[in-house]
N, C-alpha and C positions, 0 to 999 in steps of 0.2 A: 777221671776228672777232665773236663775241657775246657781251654779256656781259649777268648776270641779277643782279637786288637787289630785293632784296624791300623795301615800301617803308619809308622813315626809313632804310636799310644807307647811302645813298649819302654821300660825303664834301661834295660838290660839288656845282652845280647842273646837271643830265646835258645840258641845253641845251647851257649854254657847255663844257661837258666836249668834247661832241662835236664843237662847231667849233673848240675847238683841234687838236682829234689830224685834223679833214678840212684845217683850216690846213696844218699840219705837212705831212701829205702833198700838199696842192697844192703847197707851196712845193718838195716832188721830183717838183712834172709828174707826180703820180700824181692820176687822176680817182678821186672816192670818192662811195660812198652813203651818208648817218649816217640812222638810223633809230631813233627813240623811241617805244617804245611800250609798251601796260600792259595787263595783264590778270589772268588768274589764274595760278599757279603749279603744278604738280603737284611733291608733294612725295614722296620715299624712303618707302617700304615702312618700317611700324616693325616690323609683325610678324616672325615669325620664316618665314623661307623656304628650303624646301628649295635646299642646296647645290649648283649644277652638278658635273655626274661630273669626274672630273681627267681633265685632257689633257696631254701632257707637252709643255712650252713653250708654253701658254696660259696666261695669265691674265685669269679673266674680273673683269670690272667691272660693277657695276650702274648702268642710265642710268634714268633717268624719260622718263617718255613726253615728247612735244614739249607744251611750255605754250606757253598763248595769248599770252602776246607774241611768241615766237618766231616761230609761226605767221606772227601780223599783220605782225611786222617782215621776214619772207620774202615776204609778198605784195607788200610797198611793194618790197621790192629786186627783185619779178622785173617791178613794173613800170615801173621805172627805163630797161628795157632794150628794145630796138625787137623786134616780130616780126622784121623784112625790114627790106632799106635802105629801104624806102618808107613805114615804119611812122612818122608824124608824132606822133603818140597819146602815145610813149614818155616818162615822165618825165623822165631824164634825171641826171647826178652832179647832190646838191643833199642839202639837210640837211630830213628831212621827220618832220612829229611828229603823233603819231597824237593826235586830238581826246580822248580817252581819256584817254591821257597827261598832256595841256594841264590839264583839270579835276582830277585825283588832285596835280597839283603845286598845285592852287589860282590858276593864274594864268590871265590873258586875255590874246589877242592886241593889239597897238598895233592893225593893220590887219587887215581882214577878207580873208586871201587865199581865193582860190579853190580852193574845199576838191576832194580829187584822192582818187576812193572807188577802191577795189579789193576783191574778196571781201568786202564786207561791212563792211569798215570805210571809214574817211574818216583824210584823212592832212591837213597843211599843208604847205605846203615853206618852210621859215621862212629858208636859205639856197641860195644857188645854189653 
């Protein structure tokens, strides 16, 4: 599941957001990955754009291209997951926050974890 907010939309603090809902699901034996991360947004077309042709029994939808947290937070989750049984390397289920992220909330870490980069970014793993 992904979910997007632009910043200030959020209710809560998306930290502890996220370690309730990977609580919840550990507590049904389900391993989870929680990923926070921040970037830019691409927003909805405001202009006017030509209408697709009608199809009968289609309805199309307009999507926005992929925005960079999505991205970032697709890289951390594929590398959560091993190449091979032999792949050590694999991050692993754990709750990991993009450096990015950490600064736009304004806060620091207690402890300096050892920061875990993929395509470009740096992540933390602030739970297991």
């Amino acid at each position: 599941m992904y979910l997007e907010f632009a910043d200030g939309e959020q209710k809560e603090d998306p930290i502890g957001w996220i370690k309730l809902v990977r609580a919840r699901l550990t507590g049904l034996e389900l391993p989870s990955v929680g990923v926070l991360s921040h970037g830019g947004r691409w927003l909805t077309q405001t202009e006017d754009v030509e209408a697709p042709p009608a199809v009968a029994g289609v309805t199309w939808l307009s999507v926005s291209l992929p925005s960079e947290p999505l991205r970032r937070a697709l890289y951390a989750e594929t590398a959560t997951h091993p190449a091979d049984e032999s792949d050590e390397a694999a991050w692993g289920p754990g709750l990991y926050v993009d450096t990015e992220a950490i600064e736009a909330l304004g806060r620091a870490l207690k402890n300096a974890p050892t920061p875990l980069a993929v395509a470009g970014a740096t992540f933390y793993r602030v739970a297991r």
